[in-house]
Backbone as a printed PyTorch tensor [residue, N CA C, xyz], in Angstrom:
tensor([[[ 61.7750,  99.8890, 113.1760],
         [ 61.1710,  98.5660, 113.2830],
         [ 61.5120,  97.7010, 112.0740]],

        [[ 61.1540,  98.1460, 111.0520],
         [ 61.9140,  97.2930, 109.8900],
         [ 63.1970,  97.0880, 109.5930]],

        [[ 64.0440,  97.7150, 110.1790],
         [ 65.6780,  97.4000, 110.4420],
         [ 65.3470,  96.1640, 110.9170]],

        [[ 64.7350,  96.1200, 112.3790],
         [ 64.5800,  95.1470, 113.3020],
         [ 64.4460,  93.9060, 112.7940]],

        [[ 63.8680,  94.0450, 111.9980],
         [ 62.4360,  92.5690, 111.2300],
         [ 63.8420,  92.3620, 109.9720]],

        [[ 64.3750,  93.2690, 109.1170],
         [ 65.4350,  92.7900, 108.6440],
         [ 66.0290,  92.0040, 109.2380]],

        [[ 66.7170,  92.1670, 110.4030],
         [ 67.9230,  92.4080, 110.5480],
         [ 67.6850,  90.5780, 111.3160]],

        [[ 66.8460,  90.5210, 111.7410],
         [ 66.0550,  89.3200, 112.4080],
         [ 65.9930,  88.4760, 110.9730]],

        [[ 65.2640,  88.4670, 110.0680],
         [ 65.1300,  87.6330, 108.7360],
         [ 66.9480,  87.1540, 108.5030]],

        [[ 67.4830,  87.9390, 108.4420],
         [ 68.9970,  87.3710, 108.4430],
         [ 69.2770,  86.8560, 109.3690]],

        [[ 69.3870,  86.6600, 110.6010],
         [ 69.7620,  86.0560, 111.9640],
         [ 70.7150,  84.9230, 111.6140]],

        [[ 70.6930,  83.8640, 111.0160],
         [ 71.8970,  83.4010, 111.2140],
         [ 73.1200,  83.7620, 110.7240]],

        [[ 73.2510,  84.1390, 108.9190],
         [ 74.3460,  84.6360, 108.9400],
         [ 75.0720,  85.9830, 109.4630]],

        [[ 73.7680,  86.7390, 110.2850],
         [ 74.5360,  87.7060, 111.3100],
         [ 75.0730,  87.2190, 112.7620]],

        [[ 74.6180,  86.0830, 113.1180],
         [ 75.4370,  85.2940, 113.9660],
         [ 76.6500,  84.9120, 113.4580]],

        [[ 76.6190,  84.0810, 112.1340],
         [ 78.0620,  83.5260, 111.8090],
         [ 78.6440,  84.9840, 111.6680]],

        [[ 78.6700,  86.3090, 111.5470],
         [ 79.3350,  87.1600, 110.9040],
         [ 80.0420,  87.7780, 112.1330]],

        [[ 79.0280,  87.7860, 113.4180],
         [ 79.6190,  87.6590, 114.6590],
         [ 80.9180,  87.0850, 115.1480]],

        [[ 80.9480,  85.7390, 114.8540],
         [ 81.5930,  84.6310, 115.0750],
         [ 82.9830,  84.8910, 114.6990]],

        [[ 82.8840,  85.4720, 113.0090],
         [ 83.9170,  85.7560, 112.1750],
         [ 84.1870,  87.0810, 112.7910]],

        [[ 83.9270,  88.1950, 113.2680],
         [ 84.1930,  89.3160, 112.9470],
         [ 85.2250,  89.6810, 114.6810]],

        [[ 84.1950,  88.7460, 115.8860],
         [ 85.3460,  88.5170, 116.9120],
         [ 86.5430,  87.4840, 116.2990]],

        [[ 86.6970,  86.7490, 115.6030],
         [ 87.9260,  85.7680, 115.3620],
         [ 89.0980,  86.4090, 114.6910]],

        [[ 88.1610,  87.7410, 113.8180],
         [ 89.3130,  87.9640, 112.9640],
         [ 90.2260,  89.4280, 114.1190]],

        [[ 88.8510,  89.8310, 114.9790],
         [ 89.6570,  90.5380, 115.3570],
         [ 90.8480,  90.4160, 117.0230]],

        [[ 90.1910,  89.1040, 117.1260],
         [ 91.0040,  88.4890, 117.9950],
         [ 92.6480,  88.0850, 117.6890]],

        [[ 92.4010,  88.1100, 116.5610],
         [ 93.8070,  87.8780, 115.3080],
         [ 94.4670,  88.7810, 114.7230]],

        [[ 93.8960,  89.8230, 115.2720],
         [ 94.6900,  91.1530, 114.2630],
         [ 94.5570,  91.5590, 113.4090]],

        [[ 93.3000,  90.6570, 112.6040],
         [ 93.5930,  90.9230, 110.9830],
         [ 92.3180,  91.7560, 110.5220]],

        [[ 91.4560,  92.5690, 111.4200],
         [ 90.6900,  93.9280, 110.8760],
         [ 91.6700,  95.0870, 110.7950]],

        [[ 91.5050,  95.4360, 109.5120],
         [ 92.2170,  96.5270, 109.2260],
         [ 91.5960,  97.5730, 109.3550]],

        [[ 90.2410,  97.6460, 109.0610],
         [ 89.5360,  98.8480, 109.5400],
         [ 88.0540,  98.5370, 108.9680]],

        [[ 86.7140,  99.2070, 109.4770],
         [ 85.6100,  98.6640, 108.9650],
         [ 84.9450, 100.2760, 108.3840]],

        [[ 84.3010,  99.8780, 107.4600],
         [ 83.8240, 100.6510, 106.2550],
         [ 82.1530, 100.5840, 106.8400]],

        [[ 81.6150, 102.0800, 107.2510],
         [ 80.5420, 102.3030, 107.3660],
         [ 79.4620, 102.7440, 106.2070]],

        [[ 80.4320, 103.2680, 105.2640],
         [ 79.7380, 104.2290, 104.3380],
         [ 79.9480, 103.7510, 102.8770]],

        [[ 80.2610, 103.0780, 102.0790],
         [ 80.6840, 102.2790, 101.1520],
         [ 79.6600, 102.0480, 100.4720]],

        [[ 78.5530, 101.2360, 101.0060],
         [ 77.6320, 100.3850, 100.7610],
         [ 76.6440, 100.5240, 101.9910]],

        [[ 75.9700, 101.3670, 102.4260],
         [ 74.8830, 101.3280, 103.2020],
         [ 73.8460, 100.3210, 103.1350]],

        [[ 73.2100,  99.7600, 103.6090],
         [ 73.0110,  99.4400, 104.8530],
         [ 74.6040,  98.4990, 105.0850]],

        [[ 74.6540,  98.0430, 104.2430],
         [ 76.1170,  97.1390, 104.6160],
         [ 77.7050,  97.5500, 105.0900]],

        [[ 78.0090,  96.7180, 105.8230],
         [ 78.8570,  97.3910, 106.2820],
         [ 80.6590,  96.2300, 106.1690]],

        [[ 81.1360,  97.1170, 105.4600],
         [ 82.3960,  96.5010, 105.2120],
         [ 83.5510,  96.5030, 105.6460]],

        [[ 84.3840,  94.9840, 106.4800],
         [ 84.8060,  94.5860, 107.0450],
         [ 86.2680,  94.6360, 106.1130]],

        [[ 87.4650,  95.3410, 106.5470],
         [ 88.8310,  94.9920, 105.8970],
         [ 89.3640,  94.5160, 106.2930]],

        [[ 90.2590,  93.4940, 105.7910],
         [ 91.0200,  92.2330, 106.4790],
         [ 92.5240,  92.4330, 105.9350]],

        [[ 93.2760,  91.7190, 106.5940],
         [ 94.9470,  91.7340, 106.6090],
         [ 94.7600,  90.4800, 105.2200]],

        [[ 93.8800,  89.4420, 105.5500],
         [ 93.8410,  88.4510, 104.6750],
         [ 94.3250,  88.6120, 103.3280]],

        [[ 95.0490,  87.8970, 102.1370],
         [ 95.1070,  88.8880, 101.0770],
         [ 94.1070,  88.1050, 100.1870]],

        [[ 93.8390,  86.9610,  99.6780],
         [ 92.8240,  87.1840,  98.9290],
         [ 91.1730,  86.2220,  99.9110]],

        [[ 90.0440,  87.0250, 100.1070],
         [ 89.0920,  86.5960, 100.7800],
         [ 87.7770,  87.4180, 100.4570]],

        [[ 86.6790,  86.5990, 100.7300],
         [ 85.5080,  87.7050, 100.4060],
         [ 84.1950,  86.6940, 100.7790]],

        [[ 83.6560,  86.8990, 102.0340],
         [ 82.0530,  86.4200, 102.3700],
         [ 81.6240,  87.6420, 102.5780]],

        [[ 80.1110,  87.3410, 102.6250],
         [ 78.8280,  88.3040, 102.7600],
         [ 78.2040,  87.4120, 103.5340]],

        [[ 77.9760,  88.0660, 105.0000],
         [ 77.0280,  87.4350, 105.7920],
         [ 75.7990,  88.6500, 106.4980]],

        [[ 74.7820,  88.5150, 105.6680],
         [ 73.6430,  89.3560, 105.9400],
         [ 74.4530,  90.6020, 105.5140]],

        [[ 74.3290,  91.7240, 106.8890],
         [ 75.0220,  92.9210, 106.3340],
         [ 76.0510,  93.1590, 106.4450]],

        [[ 77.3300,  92.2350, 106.8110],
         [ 78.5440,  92.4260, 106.9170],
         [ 79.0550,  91.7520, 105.7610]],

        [[ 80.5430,  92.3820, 105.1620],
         [ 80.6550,  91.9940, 104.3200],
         [ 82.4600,  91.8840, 104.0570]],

        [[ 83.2120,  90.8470, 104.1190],
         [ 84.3280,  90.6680, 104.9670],
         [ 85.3580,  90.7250, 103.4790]],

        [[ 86.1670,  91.4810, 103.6720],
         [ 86.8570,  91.1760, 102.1340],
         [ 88.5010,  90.9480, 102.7350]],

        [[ 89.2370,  90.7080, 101.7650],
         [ 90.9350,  90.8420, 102.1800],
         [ 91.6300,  91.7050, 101.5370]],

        [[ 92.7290,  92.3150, 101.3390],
         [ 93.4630,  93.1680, 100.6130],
         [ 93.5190,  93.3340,  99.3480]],

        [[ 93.1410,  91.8110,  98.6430],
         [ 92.8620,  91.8090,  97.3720],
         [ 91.7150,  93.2010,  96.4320]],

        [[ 90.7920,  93.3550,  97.2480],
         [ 89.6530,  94.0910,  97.1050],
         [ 89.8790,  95.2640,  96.9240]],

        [[ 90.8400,  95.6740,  97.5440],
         [ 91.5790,  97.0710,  97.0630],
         [ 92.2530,  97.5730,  95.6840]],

        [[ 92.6980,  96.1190,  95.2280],
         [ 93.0360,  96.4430,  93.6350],
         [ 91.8850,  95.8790,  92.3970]],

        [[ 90.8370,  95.0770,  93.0590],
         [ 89.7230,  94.5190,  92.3870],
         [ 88.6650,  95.0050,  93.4180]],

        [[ 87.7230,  96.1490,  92.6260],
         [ 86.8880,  96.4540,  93.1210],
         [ 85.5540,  95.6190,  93.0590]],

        [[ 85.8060,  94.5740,  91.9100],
         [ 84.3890,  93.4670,  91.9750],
         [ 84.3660,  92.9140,  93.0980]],

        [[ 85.7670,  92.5470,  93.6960],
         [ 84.9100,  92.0380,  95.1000],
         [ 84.2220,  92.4240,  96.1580]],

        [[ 84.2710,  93.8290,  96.5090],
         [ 83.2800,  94.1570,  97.2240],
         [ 82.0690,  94.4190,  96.1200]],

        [[ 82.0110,  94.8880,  95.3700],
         [ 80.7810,  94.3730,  94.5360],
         [ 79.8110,  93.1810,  94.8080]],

        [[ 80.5230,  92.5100,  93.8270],
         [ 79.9000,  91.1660,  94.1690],
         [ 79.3720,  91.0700,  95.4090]],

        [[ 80.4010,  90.5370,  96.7100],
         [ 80.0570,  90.3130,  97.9490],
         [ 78.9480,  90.9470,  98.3360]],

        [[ 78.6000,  92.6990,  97.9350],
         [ 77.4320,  93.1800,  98.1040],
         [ 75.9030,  92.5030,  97.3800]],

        [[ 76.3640,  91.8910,  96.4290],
         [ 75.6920,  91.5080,  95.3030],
         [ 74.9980,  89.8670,  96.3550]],

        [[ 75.8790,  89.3690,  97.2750],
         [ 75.1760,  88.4920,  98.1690],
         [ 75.0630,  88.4980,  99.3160]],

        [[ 74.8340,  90.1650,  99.9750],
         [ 73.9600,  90.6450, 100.7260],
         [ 72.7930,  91.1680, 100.4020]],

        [[ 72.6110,  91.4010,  99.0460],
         [ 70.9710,  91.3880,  98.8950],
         [ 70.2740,  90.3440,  98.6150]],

        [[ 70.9410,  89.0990,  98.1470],
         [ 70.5720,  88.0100,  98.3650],
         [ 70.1010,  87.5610,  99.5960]],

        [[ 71.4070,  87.6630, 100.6140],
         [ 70.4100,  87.0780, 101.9080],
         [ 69.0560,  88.1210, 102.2810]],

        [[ 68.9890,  89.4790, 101.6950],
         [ 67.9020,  90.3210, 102.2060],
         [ 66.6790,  89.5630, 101.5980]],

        [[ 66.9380,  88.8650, 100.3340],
         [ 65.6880,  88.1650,  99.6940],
         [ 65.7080,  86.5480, 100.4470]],

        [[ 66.6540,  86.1440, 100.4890],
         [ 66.3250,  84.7640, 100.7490],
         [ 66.0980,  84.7710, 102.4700]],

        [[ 66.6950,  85.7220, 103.3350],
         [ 66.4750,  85.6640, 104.8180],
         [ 67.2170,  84.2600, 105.1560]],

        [[ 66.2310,  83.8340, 105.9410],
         [ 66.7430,  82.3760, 106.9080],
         [ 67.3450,  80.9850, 106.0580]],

        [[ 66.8560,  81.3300, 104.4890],
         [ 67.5470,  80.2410, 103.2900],
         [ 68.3930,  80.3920, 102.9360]],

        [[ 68.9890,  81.7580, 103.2310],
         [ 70.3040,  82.0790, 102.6480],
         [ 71.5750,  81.0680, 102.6150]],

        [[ 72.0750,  80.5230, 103.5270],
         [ 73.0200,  79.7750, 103.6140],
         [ 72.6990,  78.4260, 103.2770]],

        [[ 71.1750,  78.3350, 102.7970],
         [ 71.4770,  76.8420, 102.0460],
         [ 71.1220,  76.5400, 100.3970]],

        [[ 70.5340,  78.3160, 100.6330],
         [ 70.2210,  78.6510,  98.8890],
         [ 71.7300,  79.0700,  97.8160]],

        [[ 72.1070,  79.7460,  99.1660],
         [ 73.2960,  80.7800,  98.3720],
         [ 74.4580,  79.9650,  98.9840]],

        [[ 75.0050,  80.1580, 100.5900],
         [ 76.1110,  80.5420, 100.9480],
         [ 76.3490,  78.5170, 100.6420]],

        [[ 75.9180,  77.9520, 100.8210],
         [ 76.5310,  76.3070, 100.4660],
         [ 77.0270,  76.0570,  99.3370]],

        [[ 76.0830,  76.2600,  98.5010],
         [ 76.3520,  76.4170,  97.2260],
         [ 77.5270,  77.3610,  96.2860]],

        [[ 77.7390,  78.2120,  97.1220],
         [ 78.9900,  79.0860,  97.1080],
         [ 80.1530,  78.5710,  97.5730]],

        [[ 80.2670,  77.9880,  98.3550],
         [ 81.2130,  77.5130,  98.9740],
         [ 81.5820,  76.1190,  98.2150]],

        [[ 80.8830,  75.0790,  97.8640],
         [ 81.0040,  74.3550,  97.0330],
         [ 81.4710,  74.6370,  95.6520]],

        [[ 81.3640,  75.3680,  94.8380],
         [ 81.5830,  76.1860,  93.6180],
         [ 83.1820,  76.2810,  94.3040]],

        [[ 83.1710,  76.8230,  95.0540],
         [ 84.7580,  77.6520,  95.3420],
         [ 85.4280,  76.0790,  95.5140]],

        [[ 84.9190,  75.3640,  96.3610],
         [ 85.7770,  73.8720,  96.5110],
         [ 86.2810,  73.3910,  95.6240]],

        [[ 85.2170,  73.2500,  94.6030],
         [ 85.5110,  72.8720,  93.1420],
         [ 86.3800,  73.3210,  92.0470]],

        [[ 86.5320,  74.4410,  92.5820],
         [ 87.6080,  75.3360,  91.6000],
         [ 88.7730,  74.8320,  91.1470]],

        [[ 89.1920,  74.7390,  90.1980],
         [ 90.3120,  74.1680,  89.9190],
         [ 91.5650,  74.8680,  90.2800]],

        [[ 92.7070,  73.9320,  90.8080],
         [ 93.5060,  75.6150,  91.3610],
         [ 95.1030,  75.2050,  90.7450]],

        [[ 94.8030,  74.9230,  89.4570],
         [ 96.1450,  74.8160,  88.8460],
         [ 96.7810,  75.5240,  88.1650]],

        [[ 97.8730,  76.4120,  88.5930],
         [ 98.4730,  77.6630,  87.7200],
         [ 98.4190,  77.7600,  86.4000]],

        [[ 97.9820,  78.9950,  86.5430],
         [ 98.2940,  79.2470,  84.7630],
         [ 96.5050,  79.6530,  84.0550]],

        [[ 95.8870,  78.6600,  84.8270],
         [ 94.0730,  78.9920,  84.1010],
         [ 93.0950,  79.5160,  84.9780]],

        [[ 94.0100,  81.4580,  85.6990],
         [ 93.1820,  81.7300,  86.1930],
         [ 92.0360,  82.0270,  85.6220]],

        [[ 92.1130,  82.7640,  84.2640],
         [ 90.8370,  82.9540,  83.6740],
         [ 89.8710,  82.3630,  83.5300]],

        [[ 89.9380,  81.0120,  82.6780],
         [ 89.4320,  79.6770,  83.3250],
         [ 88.3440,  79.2250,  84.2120]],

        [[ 89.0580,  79.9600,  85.4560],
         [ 88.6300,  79.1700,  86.6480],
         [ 87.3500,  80.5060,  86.5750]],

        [[ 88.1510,  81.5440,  86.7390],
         [ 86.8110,  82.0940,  86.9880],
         [ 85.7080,  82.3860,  86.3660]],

        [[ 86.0740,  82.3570,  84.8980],
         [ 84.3470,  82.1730,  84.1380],
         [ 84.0990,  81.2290,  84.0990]],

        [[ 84.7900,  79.8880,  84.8750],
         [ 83.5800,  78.8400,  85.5040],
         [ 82.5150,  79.0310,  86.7190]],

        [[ 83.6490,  79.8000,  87.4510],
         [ 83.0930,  80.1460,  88.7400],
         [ 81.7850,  80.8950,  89.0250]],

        [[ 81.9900,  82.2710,  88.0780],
         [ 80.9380,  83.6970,  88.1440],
         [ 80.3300,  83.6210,  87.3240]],

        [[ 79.7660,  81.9320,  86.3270],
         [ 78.9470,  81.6350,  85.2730],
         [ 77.9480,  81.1040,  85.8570]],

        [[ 77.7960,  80.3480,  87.2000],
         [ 76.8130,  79.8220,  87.6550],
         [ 76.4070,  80.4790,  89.0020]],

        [[ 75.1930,  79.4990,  89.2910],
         [ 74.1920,  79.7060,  90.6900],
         [ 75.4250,  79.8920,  91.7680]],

        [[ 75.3940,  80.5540,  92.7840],
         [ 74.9740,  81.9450,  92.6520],
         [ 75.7510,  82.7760,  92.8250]],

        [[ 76.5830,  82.7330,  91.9470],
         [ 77.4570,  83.5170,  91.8590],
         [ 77.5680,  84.9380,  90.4790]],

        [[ 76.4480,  84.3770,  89.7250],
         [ 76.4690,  84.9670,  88.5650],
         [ 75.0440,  86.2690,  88.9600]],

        [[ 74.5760,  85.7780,  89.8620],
         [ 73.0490,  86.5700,  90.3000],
         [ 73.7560,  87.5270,  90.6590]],

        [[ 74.9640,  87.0610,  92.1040],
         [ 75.5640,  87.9390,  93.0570],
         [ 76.2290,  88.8960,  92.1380]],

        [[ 76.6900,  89.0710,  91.2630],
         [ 77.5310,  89.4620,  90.0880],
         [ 76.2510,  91.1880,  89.7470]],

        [[ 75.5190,  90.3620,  88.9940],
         [ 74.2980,  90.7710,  88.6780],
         [ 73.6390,  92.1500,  89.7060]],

        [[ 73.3710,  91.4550,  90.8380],
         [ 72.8660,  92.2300,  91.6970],
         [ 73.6910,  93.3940,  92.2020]],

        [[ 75.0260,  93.4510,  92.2950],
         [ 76.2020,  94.2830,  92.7800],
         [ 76.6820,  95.1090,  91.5570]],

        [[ 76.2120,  94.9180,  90.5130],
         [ 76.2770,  96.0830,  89.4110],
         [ 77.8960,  95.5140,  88.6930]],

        [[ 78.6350,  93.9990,  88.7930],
         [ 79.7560,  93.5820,  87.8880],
         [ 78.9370,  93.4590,  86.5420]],

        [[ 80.0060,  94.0340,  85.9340],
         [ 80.2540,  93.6740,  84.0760],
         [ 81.1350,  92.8850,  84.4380]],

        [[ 81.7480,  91.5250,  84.5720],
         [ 82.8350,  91.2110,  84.0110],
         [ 83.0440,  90.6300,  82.6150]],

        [[ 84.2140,  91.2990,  82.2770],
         [ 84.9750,  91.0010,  80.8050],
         [ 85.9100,  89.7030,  81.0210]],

        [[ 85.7620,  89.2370,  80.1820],
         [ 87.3250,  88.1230,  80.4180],
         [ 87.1740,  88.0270,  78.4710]]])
């Protein structure tokens, strides 16, 4: 029953994760999905090479993730977010995430830069936090 009532408190971004998870595999690009990784969560591998949302308990990464293990980190790090925020999630976290990423500056040469702008703020630095990253730069 409390799966249930979870799993319900997330409801939309387990709809959008729906959405994504037939598109990508309508496309070819699941490489295989990860049951055991991260329990309750469940992780989605993609052909994509660099990518990474968390929607409720799915958690969608790209090839990149294989040589940087922070990103499934992290990404886990904002699935317990939506477990706390539930039905706010996508306007507490996932907007605000997505905006951050818009903003990014994407001019060669300052990746470093970019990303301790990026994983310094809301909420990306919680998600960090919560998923057990140290990052060094």
């Amino acid at each position: 029953m409390k799966n249930i009532l979870i799993w319900l408190w997330q409801l939309p971004q387990h709809v959008l994760a729906l959405i994504m998870y037939i598109f990508f595999k309508l496309t070819n690009r699941v490489i295989y999905e990860d049951h055991d990784i991260y329990k309750p969560e469940i992780v989605i591998w993609l052909t994509t090479p660099v990518f990474g949302v968390s929607l409720g308990m799915y958690i969608f990464v790209g090839r990149q993730a294989r040589e940087n293990p922070y990103t499934v980190q992290h990404e886990r790090g904002h699935s317990i977010q939506s477990r706390r925020f539930g039905l706010l999630y996508l306007f507490a976290v996932g907007i605000p995430s997505v905006i951050r990423n818009i903003r990014l500056p994407r001019q060669p040469g300052e990746w470093e830069d970019r990303q301790l702008w990026y994983y310094a703020g809301w909420p990306e630095k919680q998600a960090d936090k919560l998923g057990g990253v140290k990052r060094t730069y």
